[in-house]
Backbone as XML, in Angstrom:
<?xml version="1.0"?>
<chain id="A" units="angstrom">
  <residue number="1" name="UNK">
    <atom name="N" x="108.833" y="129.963" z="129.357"/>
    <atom name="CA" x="109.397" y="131.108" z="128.690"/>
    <atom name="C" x="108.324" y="131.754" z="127.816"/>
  </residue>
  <residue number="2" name="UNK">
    <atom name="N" x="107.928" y="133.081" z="127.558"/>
    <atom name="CA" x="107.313" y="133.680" z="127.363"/>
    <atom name="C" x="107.346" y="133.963" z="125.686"/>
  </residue>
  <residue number="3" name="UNK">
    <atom name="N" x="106.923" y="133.484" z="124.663"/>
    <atom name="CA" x="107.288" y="134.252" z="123.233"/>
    <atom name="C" x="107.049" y="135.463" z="123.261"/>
  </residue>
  <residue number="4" name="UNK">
    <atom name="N" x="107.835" y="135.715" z="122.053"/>
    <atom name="CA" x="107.877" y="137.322" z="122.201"/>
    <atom name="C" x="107.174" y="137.927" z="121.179"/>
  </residue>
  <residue number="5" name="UNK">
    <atom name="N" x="106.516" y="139.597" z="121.713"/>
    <atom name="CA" x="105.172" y="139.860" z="121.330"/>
    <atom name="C" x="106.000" y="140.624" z="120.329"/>
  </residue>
  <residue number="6" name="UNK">
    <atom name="N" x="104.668" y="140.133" z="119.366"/>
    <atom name="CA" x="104.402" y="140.135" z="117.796"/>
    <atom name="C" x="104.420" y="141.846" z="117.661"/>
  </residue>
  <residue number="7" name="UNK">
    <atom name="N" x="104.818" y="142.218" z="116.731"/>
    <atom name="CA" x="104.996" y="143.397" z="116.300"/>
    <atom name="C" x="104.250" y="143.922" z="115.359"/>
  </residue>
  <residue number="8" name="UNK">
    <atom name="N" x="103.259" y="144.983" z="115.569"/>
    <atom name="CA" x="102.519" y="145.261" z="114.270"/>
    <atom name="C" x="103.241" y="146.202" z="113.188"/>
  </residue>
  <residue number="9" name="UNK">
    <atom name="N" x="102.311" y="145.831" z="111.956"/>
    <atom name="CA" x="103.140" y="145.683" z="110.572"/>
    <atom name="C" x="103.337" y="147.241" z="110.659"/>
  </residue>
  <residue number="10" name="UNK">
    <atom name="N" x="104.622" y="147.823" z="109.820"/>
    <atom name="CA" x="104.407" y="149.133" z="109.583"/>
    <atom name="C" x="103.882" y="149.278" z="108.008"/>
  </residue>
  <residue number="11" name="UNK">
    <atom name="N" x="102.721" y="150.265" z="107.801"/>
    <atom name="CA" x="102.343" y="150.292" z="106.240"/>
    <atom name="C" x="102.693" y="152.042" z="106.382"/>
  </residue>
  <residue number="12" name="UNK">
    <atom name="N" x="102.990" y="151.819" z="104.962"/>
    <atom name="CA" x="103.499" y="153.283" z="104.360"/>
    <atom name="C" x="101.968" y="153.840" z="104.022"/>
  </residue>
  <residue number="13" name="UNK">
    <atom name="N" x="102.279" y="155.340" z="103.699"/>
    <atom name="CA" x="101.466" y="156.317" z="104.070"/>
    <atom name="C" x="100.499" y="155.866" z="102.908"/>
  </residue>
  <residue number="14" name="UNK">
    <atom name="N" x="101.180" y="156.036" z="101.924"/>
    <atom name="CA" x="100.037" y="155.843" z="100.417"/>
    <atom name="C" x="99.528" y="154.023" z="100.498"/>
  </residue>
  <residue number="15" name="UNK">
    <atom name="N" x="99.924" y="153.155" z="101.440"/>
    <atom name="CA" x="99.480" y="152.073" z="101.313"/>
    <atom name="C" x="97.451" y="152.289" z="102.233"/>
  </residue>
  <residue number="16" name="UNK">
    <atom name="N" x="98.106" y="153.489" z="103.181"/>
    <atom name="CA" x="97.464" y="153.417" z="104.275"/>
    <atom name="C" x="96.356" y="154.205" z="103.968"/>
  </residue>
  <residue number="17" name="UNK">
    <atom name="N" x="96.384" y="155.257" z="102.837"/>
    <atom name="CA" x="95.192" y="155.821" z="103.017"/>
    <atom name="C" x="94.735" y="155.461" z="101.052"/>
  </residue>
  <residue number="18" name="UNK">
    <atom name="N" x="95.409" y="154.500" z="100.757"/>
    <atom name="CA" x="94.901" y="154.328" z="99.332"/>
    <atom name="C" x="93.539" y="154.013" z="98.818"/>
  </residue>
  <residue number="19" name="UNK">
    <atom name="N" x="92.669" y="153.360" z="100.030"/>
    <atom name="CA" x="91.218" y="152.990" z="99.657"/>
    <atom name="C" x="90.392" y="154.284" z="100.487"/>
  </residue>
  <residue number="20" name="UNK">
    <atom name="N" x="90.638" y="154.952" z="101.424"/>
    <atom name="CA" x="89.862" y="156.111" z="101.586"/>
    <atom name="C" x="90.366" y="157.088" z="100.744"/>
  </residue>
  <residue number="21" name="UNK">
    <atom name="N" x="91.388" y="157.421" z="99.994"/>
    <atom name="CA" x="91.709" y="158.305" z="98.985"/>
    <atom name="C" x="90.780" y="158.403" z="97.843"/>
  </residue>
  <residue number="22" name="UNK">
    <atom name="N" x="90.359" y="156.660" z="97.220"/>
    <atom name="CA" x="89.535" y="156.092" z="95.836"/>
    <atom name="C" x="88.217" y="156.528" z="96.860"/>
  </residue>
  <residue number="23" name="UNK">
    <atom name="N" x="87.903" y="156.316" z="97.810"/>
    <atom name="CA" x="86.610" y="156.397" z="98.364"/>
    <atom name="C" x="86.306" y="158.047" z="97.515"/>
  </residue>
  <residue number="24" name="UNK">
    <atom name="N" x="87.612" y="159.243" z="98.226"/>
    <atom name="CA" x="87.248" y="160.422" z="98.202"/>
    <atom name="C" x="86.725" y="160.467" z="96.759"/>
  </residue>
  <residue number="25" name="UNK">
    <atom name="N" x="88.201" y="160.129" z="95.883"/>
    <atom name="CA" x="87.851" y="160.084" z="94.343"/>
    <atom name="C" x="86.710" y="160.156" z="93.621"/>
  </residue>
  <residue number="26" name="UNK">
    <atom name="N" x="86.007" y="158.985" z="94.263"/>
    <atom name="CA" x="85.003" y="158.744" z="93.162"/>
    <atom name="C" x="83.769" y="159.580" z="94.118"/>
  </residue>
  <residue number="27" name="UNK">
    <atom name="N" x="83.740" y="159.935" z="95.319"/>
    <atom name="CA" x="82.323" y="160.872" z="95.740"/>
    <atom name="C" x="82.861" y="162.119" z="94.723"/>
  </residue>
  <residue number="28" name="UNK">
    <atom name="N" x="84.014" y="162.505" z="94.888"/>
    <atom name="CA" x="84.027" y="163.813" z="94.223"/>
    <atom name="C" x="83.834" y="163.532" z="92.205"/>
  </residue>
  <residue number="29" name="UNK">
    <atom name="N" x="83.943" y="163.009" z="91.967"/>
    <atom name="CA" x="83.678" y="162.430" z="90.778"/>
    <atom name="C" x="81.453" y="162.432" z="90.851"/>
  </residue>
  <residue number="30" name="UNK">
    <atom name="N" x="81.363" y="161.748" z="91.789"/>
    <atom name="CA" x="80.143" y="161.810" z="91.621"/>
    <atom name="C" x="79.353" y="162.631" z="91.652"/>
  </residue>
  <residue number="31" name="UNK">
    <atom name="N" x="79.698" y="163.637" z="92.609"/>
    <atom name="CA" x="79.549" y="165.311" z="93.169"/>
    <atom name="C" x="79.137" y="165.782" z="91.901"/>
  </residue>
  <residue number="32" name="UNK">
    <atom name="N" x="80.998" y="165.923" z="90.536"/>
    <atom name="CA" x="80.795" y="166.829" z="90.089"/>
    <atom name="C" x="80.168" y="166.325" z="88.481"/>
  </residue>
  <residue number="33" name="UNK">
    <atom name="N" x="79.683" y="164.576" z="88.447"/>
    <atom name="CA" x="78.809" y="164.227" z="87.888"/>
    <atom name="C" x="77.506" y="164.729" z="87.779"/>
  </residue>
  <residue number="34" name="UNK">
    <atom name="N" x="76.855" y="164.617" z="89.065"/>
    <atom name="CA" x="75.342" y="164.908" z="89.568"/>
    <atom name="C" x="74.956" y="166.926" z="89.183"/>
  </residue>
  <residue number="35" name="UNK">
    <atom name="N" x="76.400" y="167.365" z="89.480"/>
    <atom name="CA" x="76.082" y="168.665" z="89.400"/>
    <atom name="C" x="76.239" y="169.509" z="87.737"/>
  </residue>
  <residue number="36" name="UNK">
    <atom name="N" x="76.904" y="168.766" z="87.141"/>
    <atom name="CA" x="77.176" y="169.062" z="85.787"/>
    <atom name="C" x="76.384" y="168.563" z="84.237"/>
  </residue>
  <residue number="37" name="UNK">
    <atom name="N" x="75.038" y="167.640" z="84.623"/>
    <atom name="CA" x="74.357" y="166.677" z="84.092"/>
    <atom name="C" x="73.127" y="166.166" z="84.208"/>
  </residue>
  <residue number="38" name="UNK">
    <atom name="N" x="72.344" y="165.698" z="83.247"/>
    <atom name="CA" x="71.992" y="165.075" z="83.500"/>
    <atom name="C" x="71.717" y="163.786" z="82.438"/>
  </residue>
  <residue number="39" name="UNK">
    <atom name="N" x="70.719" y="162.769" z="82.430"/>
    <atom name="CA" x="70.763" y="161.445" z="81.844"/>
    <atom name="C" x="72.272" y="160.595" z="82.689"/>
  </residue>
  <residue number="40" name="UNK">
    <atom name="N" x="72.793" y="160.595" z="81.604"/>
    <atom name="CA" x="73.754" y="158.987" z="81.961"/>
    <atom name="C" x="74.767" y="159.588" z="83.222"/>
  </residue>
  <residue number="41" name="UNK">
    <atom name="N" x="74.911" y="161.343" z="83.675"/>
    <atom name="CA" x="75.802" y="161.444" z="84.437"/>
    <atom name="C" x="75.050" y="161.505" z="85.821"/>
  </residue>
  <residue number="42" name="UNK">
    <atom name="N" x="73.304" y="161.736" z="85.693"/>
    <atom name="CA" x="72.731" y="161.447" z="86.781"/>
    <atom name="C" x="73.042" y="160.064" z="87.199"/>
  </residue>
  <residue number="43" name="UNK">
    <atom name="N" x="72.762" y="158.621" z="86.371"/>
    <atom name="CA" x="73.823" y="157.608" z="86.551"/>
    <atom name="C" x="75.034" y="157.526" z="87.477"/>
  </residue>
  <residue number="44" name="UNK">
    <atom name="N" x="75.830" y="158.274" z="86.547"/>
    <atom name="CA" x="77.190" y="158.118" z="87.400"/>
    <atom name="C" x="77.135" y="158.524" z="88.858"/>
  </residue>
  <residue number="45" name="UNK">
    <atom name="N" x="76.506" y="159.454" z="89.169"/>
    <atom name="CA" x="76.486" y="160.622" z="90.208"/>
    <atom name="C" x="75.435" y="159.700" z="90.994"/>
  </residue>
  <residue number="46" name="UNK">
    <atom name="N" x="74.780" y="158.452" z="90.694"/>
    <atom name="CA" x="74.240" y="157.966" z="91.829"/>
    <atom name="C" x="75.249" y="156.576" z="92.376"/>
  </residue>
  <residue number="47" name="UNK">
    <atom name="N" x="75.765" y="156.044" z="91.013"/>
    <atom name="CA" x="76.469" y="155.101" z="91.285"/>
    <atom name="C" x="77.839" y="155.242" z="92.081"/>
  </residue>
  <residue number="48" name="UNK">
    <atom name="N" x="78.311" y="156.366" z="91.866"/>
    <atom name="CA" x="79.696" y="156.652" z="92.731"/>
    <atom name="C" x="79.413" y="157.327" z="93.708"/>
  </residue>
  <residue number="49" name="UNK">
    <atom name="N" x="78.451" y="157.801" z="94.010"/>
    <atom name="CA" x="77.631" y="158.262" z="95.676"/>
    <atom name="C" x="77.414" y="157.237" z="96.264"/>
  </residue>
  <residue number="50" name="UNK">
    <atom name="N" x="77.190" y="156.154" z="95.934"/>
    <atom name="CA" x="76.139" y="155.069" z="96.873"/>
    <atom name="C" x="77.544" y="154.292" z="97.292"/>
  </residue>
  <residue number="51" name="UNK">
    <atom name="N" x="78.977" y="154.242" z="96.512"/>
    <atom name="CA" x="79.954" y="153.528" z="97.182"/>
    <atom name="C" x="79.834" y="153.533" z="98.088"/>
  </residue>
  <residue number="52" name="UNK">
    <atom name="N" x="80.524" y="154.472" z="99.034"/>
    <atom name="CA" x="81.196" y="155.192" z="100.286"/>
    <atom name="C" x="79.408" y="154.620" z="101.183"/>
  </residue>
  <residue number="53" name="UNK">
    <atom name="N" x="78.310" y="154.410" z="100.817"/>
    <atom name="CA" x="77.687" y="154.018" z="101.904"/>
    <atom name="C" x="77.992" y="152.361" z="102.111"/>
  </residue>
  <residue number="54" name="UNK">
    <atom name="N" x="78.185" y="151.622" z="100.355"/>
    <atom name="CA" x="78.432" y="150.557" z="100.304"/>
    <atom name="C" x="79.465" y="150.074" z="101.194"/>
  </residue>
  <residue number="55" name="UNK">
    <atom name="N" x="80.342" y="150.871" z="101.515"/>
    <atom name="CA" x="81.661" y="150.320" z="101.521"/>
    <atom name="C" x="81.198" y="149.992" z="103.526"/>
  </residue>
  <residue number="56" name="UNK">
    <atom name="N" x="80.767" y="151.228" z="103.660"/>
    <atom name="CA" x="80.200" y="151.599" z="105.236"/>
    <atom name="C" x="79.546" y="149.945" z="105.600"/>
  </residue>
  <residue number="57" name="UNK">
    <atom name="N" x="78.330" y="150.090" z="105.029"/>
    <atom name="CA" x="77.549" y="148.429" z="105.026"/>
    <atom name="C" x="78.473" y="147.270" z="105.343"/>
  </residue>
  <residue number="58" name="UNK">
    <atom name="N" x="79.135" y="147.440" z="104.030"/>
    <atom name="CA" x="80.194" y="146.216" z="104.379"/>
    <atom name="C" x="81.094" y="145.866" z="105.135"/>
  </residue>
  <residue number="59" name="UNK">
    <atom name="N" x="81.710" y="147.217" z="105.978"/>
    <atom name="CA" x="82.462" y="146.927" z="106.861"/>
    <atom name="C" x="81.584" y="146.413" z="107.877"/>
  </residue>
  <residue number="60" name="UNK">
    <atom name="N" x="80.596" y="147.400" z="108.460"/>
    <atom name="CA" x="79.721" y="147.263" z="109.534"/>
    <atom name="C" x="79.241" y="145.618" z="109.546"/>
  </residue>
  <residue number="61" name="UNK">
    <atom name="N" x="78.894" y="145.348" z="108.656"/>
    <atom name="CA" x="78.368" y="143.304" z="108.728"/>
    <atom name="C" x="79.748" y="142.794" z="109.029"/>
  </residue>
  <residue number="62" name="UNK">
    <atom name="N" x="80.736" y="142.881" z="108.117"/>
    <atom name="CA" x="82.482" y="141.846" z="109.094"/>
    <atom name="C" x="82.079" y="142.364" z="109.988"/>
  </residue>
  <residue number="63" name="UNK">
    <atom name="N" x="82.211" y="143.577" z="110.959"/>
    <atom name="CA" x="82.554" y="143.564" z="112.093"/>
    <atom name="C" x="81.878" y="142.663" z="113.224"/>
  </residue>
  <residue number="64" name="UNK">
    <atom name="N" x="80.315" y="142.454" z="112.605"/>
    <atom name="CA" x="79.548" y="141.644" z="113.871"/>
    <atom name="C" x="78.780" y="141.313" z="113.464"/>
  </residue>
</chain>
């Protein structure tokens, strides 16, 4: 007898796009850091830019 196939989960909308939403957040945060500043918001504006590659990196190594 055959078990029966597993059902994938349903996630709600704001579950689903809640970490590419913070991704957007903080580039645009960094955007309007880098463009409004400089000293400690050149800072910010590198540190919340470099996420979204971080995040890239890190997926890319789990995957393989």
């Amino acid at each position: 007898m055959n078990a029966p196939a597993a059902r994938p989960r349903q996630r709600s909308a704001a579950r689903l796009f809640a970490i590419p939403g913070l991704i957007a957040l903080t580039s645009l945060i960094g955007l309007i850091a880098g463009l409004t500043g400089d000293g400690v918001r050149d800072l910010i504006a590198w540190l919340f830019l470099s996420l979204p590659v971080a995040v890239v990196a890190i997926a890319w190594r789990r995957r393989g």
